[in-house]
N, C-alpha and C positions, 0 to 999 in steps of 0.2 A: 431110700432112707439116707438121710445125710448124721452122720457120724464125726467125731472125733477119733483119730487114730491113736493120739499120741495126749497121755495126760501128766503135769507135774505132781509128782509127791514129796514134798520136803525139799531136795534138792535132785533128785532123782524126775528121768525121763520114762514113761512105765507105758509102753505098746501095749496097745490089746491084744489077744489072742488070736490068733488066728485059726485055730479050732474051733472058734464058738460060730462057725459058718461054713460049709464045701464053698470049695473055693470058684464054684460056679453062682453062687450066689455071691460072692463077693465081686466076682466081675463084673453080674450084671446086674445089681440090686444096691449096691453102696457105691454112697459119693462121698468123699473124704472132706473135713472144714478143717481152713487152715487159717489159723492167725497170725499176725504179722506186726506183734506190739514190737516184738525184740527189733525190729527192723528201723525203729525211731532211737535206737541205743546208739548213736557215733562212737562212741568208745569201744564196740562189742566186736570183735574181725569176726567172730563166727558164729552165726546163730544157729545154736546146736538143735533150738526146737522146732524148725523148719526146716533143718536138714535131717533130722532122725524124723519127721513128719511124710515128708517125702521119700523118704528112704524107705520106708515102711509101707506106705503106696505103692510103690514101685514091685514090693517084695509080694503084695497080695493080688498084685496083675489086677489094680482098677484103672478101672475105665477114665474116671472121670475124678478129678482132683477142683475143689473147690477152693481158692487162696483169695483172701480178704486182701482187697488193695488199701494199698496207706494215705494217709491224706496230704503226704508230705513230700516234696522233688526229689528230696537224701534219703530218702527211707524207700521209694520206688526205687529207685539205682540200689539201691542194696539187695533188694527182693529181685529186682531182676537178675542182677550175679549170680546167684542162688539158681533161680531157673534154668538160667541159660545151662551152667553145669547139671541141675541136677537130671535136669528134663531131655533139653532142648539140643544139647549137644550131644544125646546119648540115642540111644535106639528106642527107645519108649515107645511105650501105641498109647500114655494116657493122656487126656486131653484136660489141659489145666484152664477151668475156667474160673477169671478174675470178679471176684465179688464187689463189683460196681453199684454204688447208689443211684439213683435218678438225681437226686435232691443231698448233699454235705448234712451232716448235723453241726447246729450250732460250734457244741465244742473245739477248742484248739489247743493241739497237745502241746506243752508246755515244758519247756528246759531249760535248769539253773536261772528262771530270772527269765530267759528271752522266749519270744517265737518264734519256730522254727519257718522258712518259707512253707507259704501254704497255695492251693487253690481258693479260685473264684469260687464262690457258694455255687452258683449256676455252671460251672466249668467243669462238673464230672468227666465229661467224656476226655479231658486234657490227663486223667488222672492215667487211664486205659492208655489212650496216644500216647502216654509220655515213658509207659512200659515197652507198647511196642518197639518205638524208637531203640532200647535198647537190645531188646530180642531180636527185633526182626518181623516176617514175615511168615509164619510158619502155620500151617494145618492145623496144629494142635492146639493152638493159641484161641483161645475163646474168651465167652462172656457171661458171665452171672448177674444180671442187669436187674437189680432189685425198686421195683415200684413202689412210692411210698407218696407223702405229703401231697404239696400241690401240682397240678400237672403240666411241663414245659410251655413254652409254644412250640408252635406246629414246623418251626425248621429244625428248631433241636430235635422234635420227635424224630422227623425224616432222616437228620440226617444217623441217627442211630440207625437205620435200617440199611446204610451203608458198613454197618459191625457184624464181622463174627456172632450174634447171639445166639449161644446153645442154651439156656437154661432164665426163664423168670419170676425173678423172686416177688411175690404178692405178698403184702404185707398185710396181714388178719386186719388192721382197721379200716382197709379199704372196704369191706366188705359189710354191707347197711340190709335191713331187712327193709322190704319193698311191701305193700299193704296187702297183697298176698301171701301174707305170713313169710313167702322166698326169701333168699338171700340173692345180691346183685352188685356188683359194683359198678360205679357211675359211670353213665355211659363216653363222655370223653374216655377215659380209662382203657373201657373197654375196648372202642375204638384204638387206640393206638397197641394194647396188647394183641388184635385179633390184624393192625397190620405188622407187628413184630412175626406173625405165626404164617403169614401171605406171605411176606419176603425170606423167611427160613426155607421155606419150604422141604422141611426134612424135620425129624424127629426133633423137637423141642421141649424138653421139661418143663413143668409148671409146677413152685411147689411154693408155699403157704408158709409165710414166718409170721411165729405168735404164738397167743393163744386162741383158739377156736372152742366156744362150750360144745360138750358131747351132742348136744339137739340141733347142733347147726351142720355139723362132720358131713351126713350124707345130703344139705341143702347145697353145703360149698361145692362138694364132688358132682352132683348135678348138674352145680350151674357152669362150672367149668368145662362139662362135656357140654354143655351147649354154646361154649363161647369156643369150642374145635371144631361143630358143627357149623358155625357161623362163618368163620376161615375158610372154610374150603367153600371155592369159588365154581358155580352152575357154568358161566362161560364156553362157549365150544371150544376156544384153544386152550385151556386150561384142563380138559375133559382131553383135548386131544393129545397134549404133551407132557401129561403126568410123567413126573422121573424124568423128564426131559431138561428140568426148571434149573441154570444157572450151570450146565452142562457145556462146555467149550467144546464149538466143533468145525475145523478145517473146512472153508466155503467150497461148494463144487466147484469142477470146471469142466462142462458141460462141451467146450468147442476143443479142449484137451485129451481127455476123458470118455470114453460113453459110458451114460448112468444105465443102472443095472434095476431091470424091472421093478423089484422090491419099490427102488426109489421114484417110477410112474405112476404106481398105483400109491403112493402116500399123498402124493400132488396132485392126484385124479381125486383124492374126498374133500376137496375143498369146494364144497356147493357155492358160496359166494362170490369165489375169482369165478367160476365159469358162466353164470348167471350175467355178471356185468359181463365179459366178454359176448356173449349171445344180444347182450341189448347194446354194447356199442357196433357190433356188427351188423346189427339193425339200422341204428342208424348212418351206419356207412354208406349200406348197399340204399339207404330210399332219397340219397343225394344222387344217384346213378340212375338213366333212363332205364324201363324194362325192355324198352324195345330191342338193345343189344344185350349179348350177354356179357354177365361181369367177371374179369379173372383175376383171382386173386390167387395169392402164394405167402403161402403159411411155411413161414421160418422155421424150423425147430418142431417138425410134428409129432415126436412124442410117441405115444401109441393112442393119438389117435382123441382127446378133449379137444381142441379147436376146428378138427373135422366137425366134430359132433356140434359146437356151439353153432359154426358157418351155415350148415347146412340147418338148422332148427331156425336160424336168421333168415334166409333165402326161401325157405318153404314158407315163413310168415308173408313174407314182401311180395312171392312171387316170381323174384327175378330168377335168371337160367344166368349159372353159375360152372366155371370152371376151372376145379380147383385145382393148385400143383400143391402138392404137401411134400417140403422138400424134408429130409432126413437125413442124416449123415450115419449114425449109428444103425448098422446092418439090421443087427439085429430086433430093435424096434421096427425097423421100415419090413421086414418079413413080417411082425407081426402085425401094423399098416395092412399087409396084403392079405393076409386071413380074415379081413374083417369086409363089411360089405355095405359100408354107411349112406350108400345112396341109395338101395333097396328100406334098407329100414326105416328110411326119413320119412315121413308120413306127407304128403301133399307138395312133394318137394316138384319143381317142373322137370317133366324129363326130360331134355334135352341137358339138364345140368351132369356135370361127370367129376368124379375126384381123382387124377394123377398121382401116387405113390411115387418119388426121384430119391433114389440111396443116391443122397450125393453132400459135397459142402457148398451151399450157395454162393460161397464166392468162384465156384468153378464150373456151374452149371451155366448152359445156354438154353435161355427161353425161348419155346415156340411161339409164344404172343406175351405181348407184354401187359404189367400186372396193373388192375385198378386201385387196390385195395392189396396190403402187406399187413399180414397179422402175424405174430409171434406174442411169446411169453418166455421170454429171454434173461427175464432183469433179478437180481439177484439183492439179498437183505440190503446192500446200501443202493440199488437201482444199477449205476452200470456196473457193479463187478464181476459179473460173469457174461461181460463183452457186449453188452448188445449192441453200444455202436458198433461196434466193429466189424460187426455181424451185419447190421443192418447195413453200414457203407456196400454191404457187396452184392445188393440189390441192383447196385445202382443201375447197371445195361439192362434190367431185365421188368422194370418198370416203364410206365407213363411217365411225362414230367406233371401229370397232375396225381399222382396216384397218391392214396390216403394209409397213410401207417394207422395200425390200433398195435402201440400205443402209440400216441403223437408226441408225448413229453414223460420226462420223469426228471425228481429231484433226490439227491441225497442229502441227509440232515445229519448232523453233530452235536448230542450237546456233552458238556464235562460230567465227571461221573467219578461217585467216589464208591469204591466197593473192593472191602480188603477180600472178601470169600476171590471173587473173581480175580485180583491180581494176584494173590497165595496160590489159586489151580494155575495160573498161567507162569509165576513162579518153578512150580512144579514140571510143569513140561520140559521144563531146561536142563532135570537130568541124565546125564547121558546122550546129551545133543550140544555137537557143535552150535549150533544154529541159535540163534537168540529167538526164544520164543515170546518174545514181546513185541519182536518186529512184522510177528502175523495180526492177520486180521481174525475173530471168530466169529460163528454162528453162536447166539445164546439167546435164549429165550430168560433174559434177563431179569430177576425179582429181588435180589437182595442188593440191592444200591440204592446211593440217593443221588439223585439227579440236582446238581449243583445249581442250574439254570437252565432255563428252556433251551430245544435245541433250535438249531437255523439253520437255513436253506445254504448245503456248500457249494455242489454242481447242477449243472443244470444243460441236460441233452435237450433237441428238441428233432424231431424227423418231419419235418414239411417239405423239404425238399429230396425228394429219395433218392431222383434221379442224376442229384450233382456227383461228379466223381470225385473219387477219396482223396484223390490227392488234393483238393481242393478242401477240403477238412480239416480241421484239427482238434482229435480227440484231447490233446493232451489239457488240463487245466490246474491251475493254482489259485490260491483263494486266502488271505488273511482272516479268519474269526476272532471277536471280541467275546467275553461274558463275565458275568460280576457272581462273585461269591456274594451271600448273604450275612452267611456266618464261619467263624472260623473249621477248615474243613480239609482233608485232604484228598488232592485231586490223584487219581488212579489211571484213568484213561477217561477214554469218550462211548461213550453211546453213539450208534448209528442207526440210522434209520432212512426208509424212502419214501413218498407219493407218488403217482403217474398219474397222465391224464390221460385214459383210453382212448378218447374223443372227446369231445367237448360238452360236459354235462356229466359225463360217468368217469369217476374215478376211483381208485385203489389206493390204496395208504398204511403204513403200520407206523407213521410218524406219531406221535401221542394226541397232540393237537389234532388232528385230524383222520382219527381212528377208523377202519373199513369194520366194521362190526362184526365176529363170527368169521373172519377171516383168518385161515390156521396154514396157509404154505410160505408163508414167512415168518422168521424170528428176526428181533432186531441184530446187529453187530456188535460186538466189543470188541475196541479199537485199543490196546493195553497203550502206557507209557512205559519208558524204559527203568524209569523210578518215579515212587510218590513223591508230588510236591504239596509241600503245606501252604494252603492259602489263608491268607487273612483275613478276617471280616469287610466286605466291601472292597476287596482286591479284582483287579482285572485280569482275564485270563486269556493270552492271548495265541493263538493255536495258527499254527502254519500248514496249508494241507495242499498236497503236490500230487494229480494223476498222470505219471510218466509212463511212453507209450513208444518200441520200440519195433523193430520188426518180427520178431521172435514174441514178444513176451509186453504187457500191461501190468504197472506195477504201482503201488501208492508209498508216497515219502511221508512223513508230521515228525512236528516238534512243535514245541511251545517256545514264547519269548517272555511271558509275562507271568508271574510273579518272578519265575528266574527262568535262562535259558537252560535249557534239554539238549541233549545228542538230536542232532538230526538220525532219525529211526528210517529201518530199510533203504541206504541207500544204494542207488543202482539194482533194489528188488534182489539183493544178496542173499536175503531169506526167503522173503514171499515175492511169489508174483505169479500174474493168471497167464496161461501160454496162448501163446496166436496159432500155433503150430502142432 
C-alpha cells in the first residue's frame, strides 16, 4: 500500500499515527509518497514537508520511500540536499525510490512571469541522471518508473534497463479489455515491462495508478500474474543460475589455485561444452591414420569430462589411443585414479590406455610425443585463466604437426551502462585498500544496456604447439572504437569469448554468436574507475593492455574518448592472474 505520511492542515504538519499498524506491517507492507512542489520554491532554504516526510519514514523503519521527482534542474538540486542529509549520509536501510515518468506532462511550472529551466519532453531519464549526479552512487538509490502515454523507442527502452528499477508504476489507462471480455495491455507495453522484470531480476513491485471499476480488480490481478509468468525465462542457464543473476565474482585461477570438487562437478553439468568437445575430437582423431596409435594429452584433466569425451571419440573412430591426462591439483589426479574410464568405454580398442600425471605440464617429460592436445582452459573473457601460457608448455612434449582442441579463441568488449553493477562494485571498496574497479568480475549479467555491439579484442591461436615460448608473445594491446546512440552513461564493459574447437565446431557466450544451453560461462564485467557521460553519437574509445610477466598476467584499460580515464590496474597492483 502506498500512503501519505505526512498531511497539511491549515498551517500545521499532522503525521499519521503510528498505532494505526504493528510496526511489522509498516516495514513490510507500506510505501511512503512524497511530494516535492515546495522543492520549485527558490526563496524557501527549508522545506519542512519533506523533511518532517522523511523524518517520519525513518521513525516507522520503512522500507521503501517513494519521492516524486521535479521537472525542474533547481528544484532536483534541492531535493537532492534533502536526501543526501536525510537519507543518504545517515545509516538508513530505507530505499528511496524516485517517482519517474516515462513520458513529462505537457505542463510547466511557472514563476513570477518566467520559466523556470526545464527538461526535454522525451529526456525523463536526464531528470533521474541529474539526481544521481548529485547523490552519488549508492544501493539505496532506486526507481519508481511510471508507464503511461505513448511508448519510447527501443534505445530509450534499453537503455532504462541500465537503471536501478525497483518499483512500476502502471497507469489504469493502459489497461483496454480484449474481446474475451480480459483485461490486457498492449503488447509493445508489455514487452518492455516484462524486460524491465528480465533485467531486475530480484523482487520488483508493480502497482496500478488510477481508477480501476471494481469488475475489473481481480481481471487486472490476473493479468499481471501472467505478465511474472511470462518473465521468467525456460532457458537452461537461466534454470541453472537463479540467484546467480548480476552477482560479481572474483575469476578463478585454476594454474594458482586448485579448484575444490564442489567447483568440477558444477562444470561437469554442462551437457553442451562436452558434447562439442566429443564431436571435435572426432574429428581430430579421423585426420590421423588407424594404423598407429594416437596420443594425445589432455591439459588440465579435471576429474575426469575430457577423459570421458576422448575416449567416447576414439571407440566411435576406432583408433587406439594413448592418453596422458596431465593434472596438477593432487587431489583431483587421486580422484583421476579411482576411476577406470577405459573399462567403461564401451567398444573402445584395447590396446588404448589412459595415463593419470600429478604434475604441472610445463615440468613434465613426455614418453612420446603428442598428436592431439586437448584442454578446457579458457576462462569468461577466453584467455584469463592462462591457457596460453599453459599451452606454451606443451611445447617439447608434442609433434610439430600436433592438433590443439581448442585451435582459437577471442575475447569481445562491448561498453556497458549499468548503475546496479558499478554501485555492487562500488561497494566492494569498503574496507579495502585495493581499488575494486581495477578487477575484473564474473557476472552473469541482466540488468544493463549494452551501449553498442561488442568487438573482437584478442585473439590466440594454437597451430603451432611445438614453437617454443620464448618465441611467443602473449602479451597484446589493442585500440577499440564504439558509438553511443543515445545520450547514456558509460559504466564499464562487458566481456565476452568465442573459440574454435576445430574447425566447424564452436563455443561462444559472445551475444552474436550464442552456444545455445551453454551454462559454464558467465560473461565478464570489466568496471571503470568512474562513469562517463556520453553523448548522442559520441565515440568511445577504450584502450585495452594484456601484460605478461614472469610471475604473474595482468590486464591494464582506459578510455580516451569522450574524455580521458586513469589508466586502471597498472603494473596488475590490484588484479592479476599468477604464473606461479
Amino acid at each position: 500500500m502506498v500512503i501519505k505520511l505526512v498531511t497539511r492542515r491549515l498551517s500545521k504538519l499532522i503525521p499519521v499515527c503510528d498505532l494505526n499498524l504493528p510496526n511489522s506491517d509498516w516495514v513490510n507492507h507500506i510505501f511512503s509518497y512524497i511530494e516535492t512542489n515546495e522543492c520549485y520554491d527558490k526563496e524557501n532554504f527549508s522545506l519542512p514537508y519533506l523533511e518532517t516526510s522523511l523524518t517520519y519514514a525513518r521513525h516507522l523503519s520503512l522500507r521503501n520511500i517513494i519521492v516524486e521527482c521535479p521537472q525542474e534542474i533547481d528544484a532536483i538540486t534541492r531535493l537532492a540536499r534533502v536526501l543526501s542529509g536525510k537519507i543518504f549520509s545517515s545509516h538508513s536501510y530505507a530505499n528511496v525510490l524516485i517517482h519517474v515518468p516515462l513520458q513529462l506532462q505537457s505542463k510547466v511550472h511557472q514563476e513570477e512571469g518566467t520559466i523556470n529551466k526545464k527538461f526535454h519532453e522525451h529526456d525523463t531519464w536526464k531528470l533521474f541522471n541529474h539526481l544521481r549526479s548529485h547523490i552519488g552512487y549508492d544501493s539505496r538509490l532506486g526507481l519508481c518508473l511510471e508507464v503511461a502515454g505513448d511508448i519510447p523507442d527501443k534505445n530509450t527502452q534499453k537503455r532504462w534497463l541500465g537503471e536501478p528499477i525497483k518499483m512500476i508504476l502502471i497507469n489504469s489507462d493502459l489497461f483496454v479489455p480484449d474481446k474475451d471480455s480480459f483485461v490486457r495491455i498492449p503488447e509493445p507495453w508489455m514487452e518492455f515491462i516484462v524486460s524491465i522484470l528480465r533485467a531486475s531480476c530480484r523482487k520488483i513491485a508493480i502497482l496500478v495508478k488510477g481508477k480501476i471499476p471494481v469488475s475489473y480488480m481481480k481481471k487486472v490481478a490476473l493479468y499481471l500474474n501472467e505478465v511474472f509468468d511470462t518473465y521468467r525465462s525456460n532457458s537452461l542457464i537461466d534454470q541453472f543460475a537463479t540467484g546467480y543473476e548480476d552477482i560479481l565474482q572474483v575469476p578463478l585461477q585454476p594454474l594458482q589455485d586448485n579448484l575444490e570438487s564442489g567447483t568440477y562437478e558444477i562444470f561437469e553439468r554442462d551437457p553442451v561444452k562436452y558434447n562439442k568437445y566429443t564431436a571435435a575430437m572426432t574429428v581430430a582423431l579421423k585426420r590421423l591414420p588407424k594404423e598407429k596409435p594416437v596420443v594425445v594429452l589432455l591439459v588440465g584433466a579435471g576429474r575426469g569430462p575430457l577423459i570421458r569425451c576422448s575416449l567416447i571419440a576414439a571407440a566411435e573412430t576406432g583408433h587406439e589411443v594413448h592418453l596422458y591426462a596431465i593434472e596438477k591439483n593432487e587431489c583431483a589426479a587421486n580422484t583421476l585414479e579411482n576411476q577406470n574410464l577405459v573399462k567403461t568405454t564401451l567398444n573402445l580398442n584395447p590396446k588404448s590406455f589412459v595415463k593419470i600425471v600429478n604434475s604441472d605440464i610445463r615440468e613434465w617429460d613426455a614418453p612420446e610425443l603428442a598428436d592431439i592436445v586437448i584442454s578446457e582452459l579458457l576462462g569468461s573473457f577466453g584467455d584469463n585463466e592462462l591457457s596460453p601460457e599453459c599451452l606454451d608448455g606443451v611445447w617439447k612434449s608434442v609433434k610439430p604437426t600436433a592438433i590443439s582442441i581448442p585451435e582459437s579463441y577471442r575475447s569481445y568488449i562491448g561498453p556497458a551502462m549499468s548503475a546496479k553493477l558499478y554501485s555492487d562494485t562500488l561497494a566492494l571498496n569498503e574496507g579495502d585498500k585495493q581499488s575494486k574497479t581495477d578487477y575484473h568480475y564474473v557476472s552473469l549479467m541482466k540488468g544493463f544496456y549494452p551501449i553498442d555491439s561488442p568487438k573482437v579484442l584478442f585473439t590466440f591461436e594454437h597451430t603451432e604447439l611445438s614453437k617454443c615460448p620464448k618465441e611467443r608473445d602473449n602479451q597484446r594491446y589493442k585500440v577499440l572504437e564504439f558509438k553511443a546512440d543515445i545520450d547514456c552513461i558509460l559504466h564499464g564493459f562487458a566481456g565476452y569469448f568465442d573459440c574454435t574447437l576445430i574447425k566447424g565446431i564452436d563455443l561462444s557466450i559472445a551475444p552474436h554468436n550464442f552456444t545455445e544451453d551453454l551454462i559454464s560461462w558467465f560473461p565478464m564485467w570489466i568496471p571503470l574507475s568512474k562513469p562517463v557521460d556520453v553523448p548522442a553519437n559520441k565515440t568511445i574509445s577504450v584502450h585495452f593492455w594484456r601484460n605478461v610477466s614472469k610471475s604473474k598476467v595482468w590486464y591494464e584499460w582506459c578510455i580516451s574518448e569522450p574524455e580521458p580515464t586513469p589508466i586502471q590496474n597498472p603494473s596488475g597492483r590490484s588484479y592479476f592472474i599468477g604464473l606461479v
